[in-house]
C-alpha positions in Angstrom: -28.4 19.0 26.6 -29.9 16.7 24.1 -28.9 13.1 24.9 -28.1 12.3 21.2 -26.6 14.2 18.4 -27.3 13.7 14.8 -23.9 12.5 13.4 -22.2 12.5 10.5 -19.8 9.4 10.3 -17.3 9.8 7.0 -15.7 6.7 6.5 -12.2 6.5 4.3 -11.6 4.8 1.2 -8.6 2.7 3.0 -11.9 0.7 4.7 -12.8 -0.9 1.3 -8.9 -1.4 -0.2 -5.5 -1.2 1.0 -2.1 -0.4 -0.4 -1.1 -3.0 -2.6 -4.1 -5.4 -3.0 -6.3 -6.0 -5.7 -9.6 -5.2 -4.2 -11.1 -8.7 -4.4 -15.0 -8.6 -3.3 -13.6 -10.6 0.1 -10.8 -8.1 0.6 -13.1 -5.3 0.7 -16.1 -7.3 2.7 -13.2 -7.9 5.4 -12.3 -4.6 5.7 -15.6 -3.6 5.9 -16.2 -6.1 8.8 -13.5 -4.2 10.8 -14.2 -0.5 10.4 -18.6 -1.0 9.9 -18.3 -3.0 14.1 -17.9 -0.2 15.7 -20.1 2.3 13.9 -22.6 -1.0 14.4 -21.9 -0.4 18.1 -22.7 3.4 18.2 -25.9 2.7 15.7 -27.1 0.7 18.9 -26.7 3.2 21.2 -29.7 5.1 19.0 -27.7 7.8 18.3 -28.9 9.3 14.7 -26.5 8.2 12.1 -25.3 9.5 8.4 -22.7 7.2 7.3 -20.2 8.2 4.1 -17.8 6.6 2.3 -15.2 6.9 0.0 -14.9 4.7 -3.1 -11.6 5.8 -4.7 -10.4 2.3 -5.3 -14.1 1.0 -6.8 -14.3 3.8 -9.3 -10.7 3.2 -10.3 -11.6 -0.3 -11.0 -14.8 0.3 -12.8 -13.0 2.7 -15.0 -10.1 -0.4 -16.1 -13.2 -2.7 -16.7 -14.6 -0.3 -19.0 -11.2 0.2 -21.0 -10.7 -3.7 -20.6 -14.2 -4.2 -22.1 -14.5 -1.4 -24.6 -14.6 -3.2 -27.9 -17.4 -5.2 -26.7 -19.4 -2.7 -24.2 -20.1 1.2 -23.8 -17.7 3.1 -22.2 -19.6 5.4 -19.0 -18.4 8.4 -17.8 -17.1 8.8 -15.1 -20.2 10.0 -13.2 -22.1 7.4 -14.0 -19.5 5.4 -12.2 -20.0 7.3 -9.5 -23.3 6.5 -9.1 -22.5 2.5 -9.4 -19.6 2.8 -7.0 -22.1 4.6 -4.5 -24.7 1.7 -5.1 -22.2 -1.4 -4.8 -19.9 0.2 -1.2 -23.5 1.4 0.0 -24.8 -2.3 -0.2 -22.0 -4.0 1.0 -21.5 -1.4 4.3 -25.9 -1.7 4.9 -25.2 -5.2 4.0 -22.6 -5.2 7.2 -23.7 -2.7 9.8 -27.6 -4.4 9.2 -25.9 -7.8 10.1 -24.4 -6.3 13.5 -27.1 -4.7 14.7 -29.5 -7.8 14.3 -26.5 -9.9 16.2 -26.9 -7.6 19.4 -30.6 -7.0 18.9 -31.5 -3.9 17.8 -34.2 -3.1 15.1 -32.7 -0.7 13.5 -33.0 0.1 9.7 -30.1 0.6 7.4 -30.6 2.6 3.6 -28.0 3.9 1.3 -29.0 6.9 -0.7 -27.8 7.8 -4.2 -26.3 11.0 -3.4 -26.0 13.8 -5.8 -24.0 16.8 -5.4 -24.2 20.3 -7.0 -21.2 22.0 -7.8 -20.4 25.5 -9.8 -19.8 25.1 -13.6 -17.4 27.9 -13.7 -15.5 26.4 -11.0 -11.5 27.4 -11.5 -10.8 23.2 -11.0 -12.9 23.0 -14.8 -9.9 25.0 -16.1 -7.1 23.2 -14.5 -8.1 19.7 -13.9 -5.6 18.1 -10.8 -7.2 15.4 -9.7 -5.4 11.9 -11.4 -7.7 8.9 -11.7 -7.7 5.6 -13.6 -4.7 3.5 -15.0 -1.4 4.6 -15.7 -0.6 4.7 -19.7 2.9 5.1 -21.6 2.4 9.0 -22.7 1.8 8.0 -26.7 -1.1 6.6 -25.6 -1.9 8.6 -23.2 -1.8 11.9 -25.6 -4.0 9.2 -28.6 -6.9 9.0 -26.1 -6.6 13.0 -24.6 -7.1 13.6 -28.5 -10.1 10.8 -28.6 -12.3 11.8 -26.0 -11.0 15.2 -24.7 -9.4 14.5 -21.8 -6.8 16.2 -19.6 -3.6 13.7 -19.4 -0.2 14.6 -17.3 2.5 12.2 -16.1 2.0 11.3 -12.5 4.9 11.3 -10.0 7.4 9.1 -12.4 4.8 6.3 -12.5 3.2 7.0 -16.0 0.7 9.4 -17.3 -2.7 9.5 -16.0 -6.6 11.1 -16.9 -6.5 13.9 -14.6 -10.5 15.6 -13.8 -11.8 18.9 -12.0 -12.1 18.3 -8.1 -15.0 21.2 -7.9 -15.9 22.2 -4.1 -19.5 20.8 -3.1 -22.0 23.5 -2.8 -25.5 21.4 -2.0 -26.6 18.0 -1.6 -30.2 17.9 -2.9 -31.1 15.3 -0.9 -29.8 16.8 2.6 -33.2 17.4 3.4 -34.3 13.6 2.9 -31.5 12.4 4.7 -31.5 14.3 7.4 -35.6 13.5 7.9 -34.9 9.6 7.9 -31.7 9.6 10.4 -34.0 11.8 13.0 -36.6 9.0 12.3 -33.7 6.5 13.4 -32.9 4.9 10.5 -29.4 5.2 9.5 -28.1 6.4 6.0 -25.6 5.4 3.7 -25.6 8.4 1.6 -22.7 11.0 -0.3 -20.6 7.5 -1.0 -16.8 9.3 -3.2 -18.4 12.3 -2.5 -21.7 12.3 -4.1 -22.5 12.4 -8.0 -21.0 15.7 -9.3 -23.8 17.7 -11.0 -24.3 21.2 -12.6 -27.0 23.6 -12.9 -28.9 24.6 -16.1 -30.1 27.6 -16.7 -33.3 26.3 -16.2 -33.0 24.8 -12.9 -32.6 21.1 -14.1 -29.0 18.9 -13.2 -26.5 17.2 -15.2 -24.2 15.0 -14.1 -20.7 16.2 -15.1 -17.2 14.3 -14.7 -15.1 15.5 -11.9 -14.0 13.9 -8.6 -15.5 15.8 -5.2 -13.6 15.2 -2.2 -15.7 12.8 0.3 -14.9 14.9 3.6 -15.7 18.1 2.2 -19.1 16.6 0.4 -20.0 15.4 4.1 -19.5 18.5 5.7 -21.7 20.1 3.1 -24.1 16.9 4.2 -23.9 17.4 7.5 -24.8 21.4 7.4 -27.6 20.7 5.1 -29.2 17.9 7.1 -29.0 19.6 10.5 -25.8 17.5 11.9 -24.2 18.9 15.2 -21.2 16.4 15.1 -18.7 15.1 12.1 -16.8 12.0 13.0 -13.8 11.6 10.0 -12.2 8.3 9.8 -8.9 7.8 8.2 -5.6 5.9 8.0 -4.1 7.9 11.2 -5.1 7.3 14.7 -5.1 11.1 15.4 -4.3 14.8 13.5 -0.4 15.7 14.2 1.7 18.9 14.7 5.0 18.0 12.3 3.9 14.3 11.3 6.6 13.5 8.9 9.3 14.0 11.2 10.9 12.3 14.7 9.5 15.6 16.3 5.4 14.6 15.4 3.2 15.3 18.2 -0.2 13.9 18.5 -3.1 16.6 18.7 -5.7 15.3 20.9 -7.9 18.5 20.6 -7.2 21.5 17.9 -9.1 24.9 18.6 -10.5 26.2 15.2 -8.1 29.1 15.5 -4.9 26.8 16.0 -6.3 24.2 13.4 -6.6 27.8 10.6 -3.0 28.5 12.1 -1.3 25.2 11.5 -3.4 25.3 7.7 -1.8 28.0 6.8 1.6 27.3 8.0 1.6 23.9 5.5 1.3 21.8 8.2 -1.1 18.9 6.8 -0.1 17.2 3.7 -2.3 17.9 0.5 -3.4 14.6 -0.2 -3.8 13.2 3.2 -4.8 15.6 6.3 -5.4 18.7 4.1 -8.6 18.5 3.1 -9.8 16.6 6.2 -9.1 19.7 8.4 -10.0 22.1 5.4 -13.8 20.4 6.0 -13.6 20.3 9.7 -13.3 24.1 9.2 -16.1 24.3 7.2 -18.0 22.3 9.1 -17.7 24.4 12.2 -17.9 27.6 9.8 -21.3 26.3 9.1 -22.4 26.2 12.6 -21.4 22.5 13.8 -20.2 21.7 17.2 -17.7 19.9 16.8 -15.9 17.2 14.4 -13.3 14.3 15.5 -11.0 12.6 13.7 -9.5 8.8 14.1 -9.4 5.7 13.1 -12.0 3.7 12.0 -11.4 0.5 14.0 -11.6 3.6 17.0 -14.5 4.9 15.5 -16.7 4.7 19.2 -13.8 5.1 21.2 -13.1 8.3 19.3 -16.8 9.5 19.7 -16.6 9.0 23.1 -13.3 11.3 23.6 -10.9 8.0 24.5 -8.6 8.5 21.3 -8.1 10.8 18.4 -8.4 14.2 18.0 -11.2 16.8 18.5 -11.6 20.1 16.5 -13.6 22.5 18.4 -14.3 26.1 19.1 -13.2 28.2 21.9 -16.5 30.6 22.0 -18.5 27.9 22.4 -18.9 26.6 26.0 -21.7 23.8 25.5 -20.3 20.5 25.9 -21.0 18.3 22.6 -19.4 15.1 24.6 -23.0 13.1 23.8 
């Protein structure tokens, strides 16, 4: 058994923001602090790291700053956002897990990648954009700047009306192979940050960066395949994946066979917006020939890894323990 796996860490958005702040820079470097320590700690073990990261709450507030600042500045798209958010969350969690590891000693180098990601054109999410992002607006205005700039609008839950994008499923990460090549060499990579930049496919052969919102967890499975990962680690706001969460009957899962976790899918157990999609790339993840993934918190993020907390998806054919 190999002594250490090449790991694919995906790290949630609620590490840079939380519910009801304002996402000061010190906010965000605090949080930061708390979920980068324990990756820090694993990073020192030498175990062969690709770290992602969600940056739902940066891209949001690029996107006001550009409608704030519009008279005076250009307004980006969104993917071009993307790429910025990727660049700022990438140097403040190298800036973080580079700072631990030199406190305990260990030489390790830390790099964040500008990730891109290639989805399909004639995805069906193209047709019927669902994915809100940006500010709320009163629906006159709302309607004015769908007819100004093309944009799908829709009124979001009661709370105003919103942009709403395609959320296209991630087919390749041209840069897998590059990762992949420099956390084997020990370095570990900050790479696929909100997902990755969202790019199509000319005809001939050449990318374009298109606006559309790919989901982190799913981009990192995609990662992980491409690079030659055995393990997924996916932190989140929940210390653990539940049978009936939202009611007095929840009970914690502290392993899920594939098989069960396809049942319990199907069955509408896992909320769309929350455990959904992390189980959905789980699956894919162990579709695609990984051993295994876990799923915790990010505070638990070693404790997880080591099989103390959380909850492991795994398959039942297999019978080589992955506990490394």
């Amino acid at each position: 058994m190999v002594k250490h796996r090449l790991t694919v860490v995906a790290l949630g958005g609620n590490a840079l923001v939380r519910a009801g702040e304002s996402g000061t820079l010190d906010q965000q470097r605090a949080h930061i602090e708390e979920s980068v320590a324990p990756i820090a700690r694993i990073a020192a073990e030498g175990r062969p790291l690709i770290v992602t990261h969600g940056n739902g709450p940066i891209v949001g507030q690029l996107m006001l700053q550009g409608e704030l600042a519009r008279a005076e500045v250009p307004l980006m798209p969104l993917h071009i956002m993307d790429a910025e958010s990727q660049g700022s969350v990438g140097f403040l969690l190298q800036q973080a897990i580079s700072n631990h590891l030199f406190a305990a000693g260990v030489g390790r180098e830390v790099v964040t990648v500008v990730t891109r990601v290639v989805v399909d054109p004639a995805d069906a999410s193209f047709g019927d954009p669902t994915k809100p992002v940006g500010r709320f607006y009163e629906e006159a205005e709302a309607r004015a700047l769908a007819d100004e700039r093309g944009w799908v609008v829709a009124e979001d839950s009661g709370r105003g009306w919103r942009r709403r994008v395609a959320s296209p499923l991630p087919l390749r990460i041209p840069e897998a192979r590059v990762i992949g090549g420099l956390a084997r060499r020990g370095v570990v990579v900050i790479a696929a940050g909100g997902g990755g930049v969202p790019v199509v496919q000319r005809a001939d052969g050449s990318l374009e960066g298109v606006d559309a919102v790919v989901d982190k967890d799913r981009a990192s499975a995609v990662l992980g395949l491409q690079a030659g990962a055995a393990r997924m680690l996916i932190l989140t706001s929940v210390d653990a994946v539940y049978r009936d969460f939202a009611t007095p009957q929840r009970a914690r899962l502290a392993s899920l066979a594939v098989e069960e976790a396809e049942r319990l899918l199907a069955e509408g157990q896992f909320a769309a917006g929350s455990m959904r999609p992390k189980i959905e790339a789980a699956l894919a993840f162990m579709r695609g020939g990984g051993a295994d993934v876990l799923i915790g918190l990010p505070e638990e993020a070693d404790a997880v890894l080591a099989g103390r907390c959380g909850t492991r998806v795994f398959d039942r054919v297999s019978t080589e323990s992955v506990r490394s």
